[in-house]
Every structure is written in C-alpha cells, then in structure tokens.
C-alpha positions in Angstrom: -50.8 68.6 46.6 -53.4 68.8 49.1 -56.1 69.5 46.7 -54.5 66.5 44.3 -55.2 64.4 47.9 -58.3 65.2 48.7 -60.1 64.5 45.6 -57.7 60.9 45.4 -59.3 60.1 48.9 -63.1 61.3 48.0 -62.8 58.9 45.3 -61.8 56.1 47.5 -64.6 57.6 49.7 -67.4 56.6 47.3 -66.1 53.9 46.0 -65.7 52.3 49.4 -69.1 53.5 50.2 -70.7 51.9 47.4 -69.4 48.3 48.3 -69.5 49.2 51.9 -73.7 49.5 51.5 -73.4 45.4 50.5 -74.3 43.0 53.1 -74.0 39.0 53.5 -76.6 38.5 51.2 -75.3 40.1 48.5 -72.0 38.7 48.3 -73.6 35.3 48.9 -76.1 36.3 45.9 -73.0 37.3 43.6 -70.9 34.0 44.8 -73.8 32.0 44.0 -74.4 33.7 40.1 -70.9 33.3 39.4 -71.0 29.7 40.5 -74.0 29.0 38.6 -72.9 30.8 35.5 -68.9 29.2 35.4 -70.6 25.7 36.3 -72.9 26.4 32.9 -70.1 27.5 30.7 -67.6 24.6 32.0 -70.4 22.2 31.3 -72.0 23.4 28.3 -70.3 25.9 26.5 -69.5 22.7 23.5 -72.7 23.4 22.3 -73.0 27.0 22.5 -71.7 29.8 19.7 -69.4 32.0 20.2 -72.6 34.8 20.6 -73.9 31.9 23.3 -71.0 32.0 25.5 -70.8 36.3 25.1 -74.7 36.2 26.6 -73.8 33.9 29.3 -70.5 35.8 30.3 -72.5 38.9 30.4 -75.4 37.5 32.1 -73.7 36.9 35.0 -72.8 40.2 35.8 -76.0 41.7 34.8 -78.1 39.5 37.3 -75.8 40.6 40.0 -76.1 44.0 39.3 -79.8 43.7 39.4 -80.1 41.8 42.6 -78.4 44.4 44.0 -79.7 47.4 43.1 -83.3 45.9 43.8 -82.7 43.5 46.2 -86.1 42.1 45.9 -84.7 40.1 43.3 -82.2 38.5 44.8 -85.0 36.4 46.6 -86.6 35.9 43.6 -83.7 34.5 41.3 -82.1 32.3 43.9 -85.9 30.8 44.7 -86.8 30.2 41.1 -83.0 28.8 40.5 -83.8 26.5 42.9 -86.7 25.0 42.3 -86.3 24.9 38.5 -83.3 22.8 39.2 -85.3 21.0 41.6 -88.1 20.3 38.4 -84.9 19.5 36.2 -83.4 16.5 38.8 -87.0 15.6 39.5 -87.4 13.9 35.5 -84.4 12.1 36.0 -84.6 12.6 32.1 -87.7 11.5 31.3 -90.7 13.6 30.2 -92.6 10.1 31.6 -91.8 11.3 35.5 -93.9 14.5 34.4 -97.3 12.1 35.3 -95.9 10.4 38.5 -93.3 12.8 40.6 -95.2 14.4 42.9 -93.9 17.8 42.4 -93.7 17.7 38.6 -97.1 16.7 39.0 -98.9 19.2 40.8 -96.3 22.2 40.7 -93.1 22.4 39.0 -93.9 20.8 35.3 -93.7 23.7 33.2 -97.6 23.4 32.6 -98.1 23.3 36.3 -96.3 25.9 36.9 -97.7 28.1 34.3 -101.4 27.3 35.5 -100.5 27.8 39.1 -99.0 31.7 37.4 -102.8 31.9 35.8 -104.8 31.5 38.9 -102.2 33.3 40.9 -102.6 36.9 39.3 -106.4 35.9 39.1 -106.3 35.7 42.7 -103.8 39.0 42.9 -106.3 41.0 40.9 -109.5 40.1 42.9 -107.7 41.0 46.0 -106.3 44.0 44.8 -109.8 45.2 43.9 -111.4 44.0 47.0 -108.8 45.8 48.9 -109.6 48.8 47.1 -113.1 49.2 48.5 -112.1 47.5 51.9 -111.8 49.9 55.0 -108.8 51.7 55.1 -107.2 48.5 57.2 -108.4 45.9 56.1 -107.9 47.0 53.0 -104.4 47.9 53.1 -104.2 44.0 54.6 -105.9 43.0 51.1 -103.5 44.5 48.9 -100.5 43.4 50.4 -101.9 39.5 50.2 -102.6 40.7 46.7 -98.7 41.9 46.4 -97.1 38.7 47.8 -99.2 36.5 45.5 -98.0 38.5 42.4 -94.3 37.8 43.8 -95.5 34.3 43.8 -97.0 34.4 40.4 -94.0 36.0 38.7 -91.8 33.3 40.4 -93.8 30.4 38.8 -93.7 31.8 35.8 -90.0 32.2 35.5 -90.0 28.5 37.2 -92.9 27.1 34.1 -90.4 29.1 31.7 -87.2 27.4 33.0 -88.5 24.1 33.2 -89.7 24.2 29.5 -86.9 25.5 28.4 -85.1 22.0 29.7 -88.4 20.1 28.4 -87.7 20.8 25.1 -84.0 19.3 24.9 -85.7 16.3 26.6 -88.1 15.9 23.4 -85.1 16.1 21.6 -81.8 18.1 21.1 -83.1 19.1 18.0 -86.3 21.0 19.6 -84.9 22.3 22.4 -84.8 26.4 22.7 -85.3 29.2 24.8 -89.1 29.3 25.2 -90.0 33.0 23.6 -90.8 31.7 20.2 -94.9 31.4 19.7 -97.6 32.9 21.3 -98.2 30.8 24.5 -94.6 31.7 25.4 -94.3 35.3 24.8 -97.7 36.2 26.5 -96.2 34.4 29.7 -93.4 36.0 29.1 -95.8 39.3 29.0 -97.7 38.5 32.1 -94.7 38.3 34.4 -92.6 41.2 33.0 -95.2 43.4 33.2 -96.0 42.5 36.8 -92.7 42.5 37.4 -92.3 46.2 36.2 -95.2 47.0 38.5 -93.7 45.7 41.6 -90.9 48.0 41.1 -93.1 50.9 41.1 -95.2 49.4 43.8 -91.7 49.6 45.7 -90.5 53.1 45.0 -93.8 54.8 45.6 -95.0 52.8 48.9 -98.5 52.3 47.1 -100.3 49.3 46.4 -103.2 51.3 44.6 -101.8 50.5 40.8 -101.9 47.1 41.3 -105.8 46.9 40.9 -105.6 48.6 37.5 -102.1 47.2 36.2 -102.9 43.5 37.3 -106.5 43.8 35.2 -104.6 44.1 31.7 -102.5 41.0 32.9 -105.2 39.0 33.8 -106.6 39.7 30.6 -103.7 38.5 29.2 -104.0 35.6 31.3 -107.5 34.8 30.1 -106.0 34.7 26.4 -103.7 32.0 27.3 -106.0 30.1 28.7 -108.4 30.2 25.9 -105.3 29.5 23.8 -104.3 26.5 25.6 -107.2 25.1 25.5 -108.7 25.5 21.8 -104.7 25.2 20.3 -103.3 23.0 22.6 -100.3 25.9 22.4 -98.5 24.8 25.6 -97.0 21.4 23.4 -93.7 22.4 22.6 -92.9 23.0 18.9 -90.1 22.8 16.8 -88.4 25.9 16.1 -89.2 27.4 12.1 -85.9 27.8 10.3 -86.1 31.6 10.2 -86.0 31.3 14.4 -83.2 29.2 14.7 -80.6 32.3 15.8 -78.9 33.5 18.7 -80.4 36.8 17.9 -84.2 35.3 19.3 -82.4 35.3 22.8 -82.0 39.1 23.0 -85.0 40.3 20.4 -87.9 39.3 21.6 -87.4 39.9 25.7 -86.1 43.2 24.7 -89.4 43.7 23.2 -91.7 42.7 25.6 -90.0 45.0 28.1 -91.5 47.6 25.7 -94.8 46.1 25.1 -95.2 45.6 29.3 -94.1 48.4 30.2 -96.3 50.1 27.5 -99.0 48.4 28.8 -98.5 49.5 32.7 -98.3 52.6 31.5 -101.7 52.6 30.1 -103.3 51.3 32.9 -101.5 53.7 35.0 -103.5 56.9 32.7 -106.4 54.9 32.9 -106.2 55.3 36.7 -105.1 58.9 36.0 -108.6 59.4 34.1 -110.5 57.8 36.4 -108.9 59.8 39.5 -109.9 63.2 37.1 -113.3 61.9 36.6 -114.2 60.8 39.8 -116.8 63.3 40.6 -117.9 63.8 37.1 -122.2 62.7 37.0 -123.0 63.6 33.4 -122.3 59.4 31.9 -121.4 60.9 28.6 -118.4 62.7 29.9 -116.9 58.9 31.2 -115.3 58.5 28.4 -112.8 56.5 29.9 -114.6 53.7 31.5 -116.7 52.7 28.4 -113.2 52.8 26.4 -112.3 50.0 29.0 -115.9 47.8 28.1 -115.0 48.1 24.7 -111.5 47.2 24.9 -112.5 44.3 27.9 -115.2 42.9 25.6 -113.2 42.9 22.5 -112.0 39.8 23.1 -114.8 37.6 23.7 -116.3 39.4 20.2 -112.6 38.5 18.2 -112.0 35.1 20.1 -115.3 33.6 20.1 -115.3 30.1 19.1 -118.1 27.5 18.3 -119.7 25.6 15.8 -122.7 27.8 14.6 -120.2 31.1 15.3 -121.6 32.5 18.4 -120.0 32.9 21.7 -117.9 29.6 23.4 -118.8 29.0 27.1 -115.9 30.3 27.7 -115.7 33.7 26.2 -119.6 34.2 27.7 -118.3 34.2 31.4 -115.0 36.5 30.1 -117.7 39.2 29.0 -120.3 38.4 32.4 -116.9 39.0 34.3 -115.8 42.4 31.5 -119.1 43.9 32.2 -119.1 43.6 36.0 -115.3 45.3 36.0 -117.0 48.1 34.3 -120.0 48.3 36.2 -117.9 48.1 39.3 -115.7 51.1 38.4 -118.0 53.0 37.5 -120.3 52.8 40.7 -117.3 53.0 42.3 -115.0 55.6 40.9 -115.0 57.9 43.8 -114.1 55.6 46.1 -111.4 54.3 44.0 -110.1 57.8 43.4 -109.6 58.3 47.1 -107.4 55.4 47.3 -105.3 56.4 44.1 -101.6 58.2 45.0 -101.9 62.0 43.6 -101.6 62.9 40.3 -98.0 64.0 40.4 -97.0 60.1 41.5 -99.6 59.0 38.7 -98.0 61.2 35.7 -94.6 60.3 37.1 -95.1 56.7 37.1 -96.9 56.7 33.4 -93.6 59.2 31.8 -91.1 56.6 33.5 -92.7 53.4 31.9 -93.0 55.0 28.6 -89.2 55.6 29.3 -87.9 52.5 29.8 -90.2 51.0 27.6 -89.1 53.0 24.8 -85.4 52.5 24.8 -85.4 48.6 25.1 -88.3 48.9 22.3 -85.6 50.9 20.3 -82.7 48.1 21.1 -85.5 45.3 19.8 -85.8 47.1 16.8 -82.7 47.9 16.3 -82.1 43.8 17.3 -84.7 42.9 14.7 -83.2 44.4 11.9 -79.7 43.0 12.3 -81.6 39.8 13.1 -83.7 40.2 9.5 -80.2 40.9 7.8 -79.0 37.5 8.7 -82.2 35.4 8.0 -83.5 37.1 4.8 -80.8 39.2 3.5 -81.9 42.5 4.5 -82.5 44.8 7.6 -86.1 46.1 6.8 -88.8 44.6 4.5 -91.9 46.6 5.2 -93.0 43.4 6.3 -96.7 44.6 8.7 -94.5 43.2 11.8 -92.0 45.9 11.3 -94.5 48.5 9.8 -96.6 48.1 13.3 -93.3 48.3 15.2 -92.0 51.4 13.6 -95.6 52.6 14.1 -95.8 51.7 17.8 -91.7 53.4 18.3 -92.8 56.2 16.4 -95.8 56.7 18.7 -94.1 56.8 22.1 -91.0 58.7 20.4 -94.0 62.0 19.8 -94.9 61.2 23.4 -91.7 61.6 24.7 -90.4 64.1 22.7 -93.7 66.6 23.9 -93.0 65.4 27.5 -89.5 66.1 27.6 -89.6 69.5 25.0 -92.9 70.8 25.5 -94.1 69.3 28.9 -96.7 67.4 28.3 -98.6 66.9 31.0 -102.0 65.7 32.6 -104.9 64.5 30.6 -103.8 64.3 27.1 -100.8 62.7 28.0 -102.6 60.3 29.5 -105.4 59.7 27.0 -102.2 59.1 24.3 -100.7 57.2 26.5 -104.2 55.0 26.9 -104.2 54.8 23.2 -101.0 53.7 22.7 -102.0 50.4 24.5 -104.4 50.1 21.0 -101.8 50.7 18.8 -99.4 48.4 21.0 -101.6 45.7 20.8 -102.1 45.7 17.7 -98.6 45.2 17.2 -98.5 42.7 19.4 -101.4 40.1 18.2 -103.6 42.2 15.8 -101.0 41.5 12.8 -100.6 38.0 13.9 -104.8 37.8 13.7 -105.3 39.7 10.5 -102.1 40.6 8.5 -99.6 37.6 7.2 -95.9 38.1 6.1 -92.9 37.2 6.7 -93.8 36.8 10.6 -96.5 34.4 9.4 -95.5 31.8 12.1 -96.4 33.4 14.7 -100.5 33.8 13.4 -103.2 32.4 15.5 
C-alpha cells in the first residue's frame, strides 16, 4: 500500500512539476494559439479538406509545444502573427494598397519583407565576422548585434511568407497556396530554417562563434535569390502546376528543407571543425579545406553568370570580388578564428545532432513524397533524378549515422563527409533542377 502510494504521488509529482515550470507567458502564448487556430477553423474550415482541417487541428498543439519548450519562440510567433495580420488588414483587399500604405510599402508587402530578410542576414553575417576578429569585448558586443538581427531576419521572413501566402488568394482564389512551391519560395523558406536551426544551437551552447560560418552558406543562399529575382522576376506569384495542387505540398516540402538546412549547418559547422584543426598548419597545400570553400563560393558566379556575349553579369563579378575576399580572409586569419571557435567536443556534437534531426524529417519527406507521387502519378517511386538524388542524399547521411552511432565516428573524417554531403545535398536541391529534367521539371531554372 505504501509502496502503491508513493509511486501514485511521484507521478503527480512530475506531472505537477512539469506544468508548474509554466509561467504567464505561456499560458497567454497557448490561449492565444488556440484562439487563433479555433477562429481559422470556424471561419474557414468550408474550404479546407478533410486533410486541411487534421493540419490545422494538429497545428495548434504543435506550436504550443514548441513555444514552450524553446521559449524563444513564443516571441517570435506571436510578433510575426501580428504583423502579418497587420499586412493582411492593411490591403483592405486590394493588391492596389501594396503601392500606397505606408507599411505595405516599405515593410510588410511580402516583397518588402523578404528584401528587408536579404539585407538583414547580409548585415548578420558581416557582423558576425567582424566580431570574430574584434577584441574579445567588443567583439562579443558584435556578435550579439549579429544574433538579434538574425532573430529579426527570420521574423521577416516568416512575415514575407505569410503575407504572400494571403497575396495569392487576393490575385485570385484560384492561385492562392501555401508559398513552398518554386524556387524563390523554398530558398526563403531555406534561409530562415536554417538560421533558425542555428539559433537553437547558438542557445544551448552559449556561443555565438558558428554564426560566422553557418550565416555564410545563408547568405549565399541569399545572393541566389536575389540574382533570381532580378533576372526571372521569381517573386510574381504563379499559379500552382496541376501535379502541386495537394494537401500533401503542405507537409513535403517543409519537412524537406528541415533536412536540407540542417544538412547545411552541419556542414558549415565541419567546415569550422577543419579550420579549428588546421589553424596552425603553414604548408598551403595541406588547407584543403579553405580552397574547397573558393571553389564551392565561386561556383556560382561560374554556373549563374548571365549576359549577352556569355561572360560574367555585374552582378555575379562583385559575388566572386566578395567569394575571394571570404577566402582570403580565413585564411590570413584562421588562427585567430580558431581561438574564438568552442572546442572540438561542442563542434562534433553540434555537426552529429544536425545530421540527426536532419535525417529523420528527410526520412518523413521521403517517405511524404512517395505517398504524395502515388496520388498524383499513380505510383510511389519513378526513378525520376528528383527521387534518385534524394535517395542518394538519405542514403548518404544514413552511412554517416550508422558509423557514428556503431562505429564512432569521430573527428576529421566525419567532418570532411559531413562537408561533402553539403555537395551531394545541393545537388539535390538545385543541381537537378539546373541540369536533369523529369517529372519535377517545374521546378527547373
């Protein structure tokens, strides 16, 4: 009896200790989700399907459990609820107001927003550097202004990304839908998870040192969408292509680019893992590391390059002036760098965990795919080079993890395969859109 007692009242120990760690602001955070979410459904839930209403019912939940077990976000989601609902009164439903509200104007239009995103982690990543050759004060000072603007960045983006989203039902109710359906979405939806992912990190290991390395493949991605924007005009909202028109393209394709940000990080993370290693190494031959980095930053001014005679735009020149001073950089200042980087224990740690989580929602996007492939063209795989390059890309963190977890991989050729994975990843990614058609075809550049 006793014994049956005291494990009844150790339950109702933890369980009461669990809720008992929530304060005001969490219970105002969940009141507020579940008010947002019931008003949506009550409102809207004639023109959802029945998959519609199970992803709003379950999203509700989810972003409360999030918000509390990283409060961060809590911040985050009620600021960017806000203000995208402050974009959505301020057209008044007209894609007209766009030109003359003030805020629509110059911050909340979904293009606005999105540019402010771009200069934002340009402005993160040049602070993050700076702060990383600053005295130990003011450099610490640096990084944190660096930090805060990549809060700010991530929140405009989910604001640009909200506000399109209601842009398109404005165009039409024909065109509206989630915006993760062509290039110039996803790699916004790229940037910001994968910034997002770092923050995290940033948060559980106290160190701001990452971000330097982390936000550098971000702004790269950056740089692509700028280049895209401005040679495909790729921020006018499209028309879905029959074969997207599916519930399923709600949960695919963010599933996925939790994998391919993640898998990204993670490479950046080795990167700085090789760099650390290297840092007193003299002989230039034995830096193999940095010029991988030149030839993966100037790879896309060489692919990308635009102009009438086929040499290099304007605008790919300065993206390779800017590629070779990041290398130069680096590599004069490697040691200096590697003082500032957390030890290698935090480094492998962070890299292994990335991989992690990347891998299992890469593995629920495949899995995702195919059932979404089975519904739009009859069967689950095709051997279409989309899926080949996915399986190829799941297949190479699956031998990662597998020698980490059953053989220990550790150290420098994990993190060399991890840094090549972010070749094979990319690939996937916008390699097969550039070179290889199929039945993904609409997503080519």
């Amino acid at each position: 009896m006793n014994t049956a007692s005291t494990t009844v009242g150790t339950t109702l120990t933890l369980n009461e200790g669990y809720f008992a760690k929530r304060n005001w602001f969490d219970w105002l955070f969940a009141a507020i989700v579940l008010a947002g979410g019931l008003f949506a459904f009550s409102r809207y839930n004639a023109a959802m399907d029945v998959y519609e209403k199970g992803i709003l019912l379950a999203a509700m939940p989810s972003a409360i459990m999030l918000g509390w077990f990283w409060r961060p976000l809590r911040t985050l989601m009620l600021a960017v609820a806000g203000f995208s609902l402050l974009g959505i009164v301020s057209y008044q439903g007209s894609l007209a107001n766009a030109d003359s509200v003030f805020w629509l104007k110059y911050f909340l239009s979904s293009q606005s927003a999105i540019l402010w995103m771009s200069m934002l982690f340009f402005m993160s990543t040049v602070f993050y550097w700076i702060g990383m050759f600053a005295p130990r004060q003011g450099g610490d000072a640096l990084t944190l202004v660096a930090s805060r603007l990549v809060w700010v960045a991530v929140g405009m983006a989910l604001i640009g990304t909200m506000v399109r989203w209601y842009e398109g039902y404005l165009l039409g109710a024909d065109i509206g839908h989630i915006p993760v359906s062509n290039l110039y979405e996803v790699f916004v939806l790229f940037c910001w998870m994968t910034a997002a992912f770092y923050l995290y990190f940033e948060a559980q290991y106290k160190t701001r040192a990452l971000g330097a390395f982390v936000m550098l493949v971000v702004s790269a991605a950056v740089g692509f969408l700028l280049w895209y924007t401005l040679v495909r005009e790729a921020h006018e909202i499209q028309p879905l292509v029959p074969a997207l028109k599916s519930w399923w393209m709600k949960l695919h394709v963010p599933a996925n680019f939790i994998g391919y940000g993640t898998f990204a990080l993670a490479a950046m993370v080795a990167f700085a893992y090789l760099i650390k290693q290297q840092a007193t190494e003299t002989r230039w031959y034995k830096l193999a590391p940095l010029w991988l980095l030149g030839i993966v930053l100037c790879f896309e001014p060489i692919v990308f390059r635009k102009s009438a005679v086929g040499g290099m735009s304007d605008y790919w020149a300065v993206y390779f002036g800017i590629s070779a001073l990041i290398v130069g950089g680096i590599l004069f200042g490697r040691r200096q760098i590697a003082s500032r980087l957390p030890s290698f224990e935090i480094l492998d740690d962070v890299m292994y965990k990335s991989i992690a989580v990347g891998f299992a929602f890469f593995t629920i996007a495949t899995v995702l795919g195919a059932l979404w492939a089975a519904e739009a063209w009859g069967g689950y795989w095709s051997w279409d080079p989309k899926e080949t390059w996915a399986l190829i890309v799941w297949l190479n963190y699956a031998a990662w993890l597998h020698m980490r977890l059953m053989k220990g991989l550790r150290g420098t050729v994990a993190a060399w395969w991890a840094l090549g994975g972010l070749a094979v990843t990319t690939f996937a990614f916008i390699g097969v859109n550039m070179f290889l058609s199929g039945l993904h075809s609409y997503g080519t550049l």
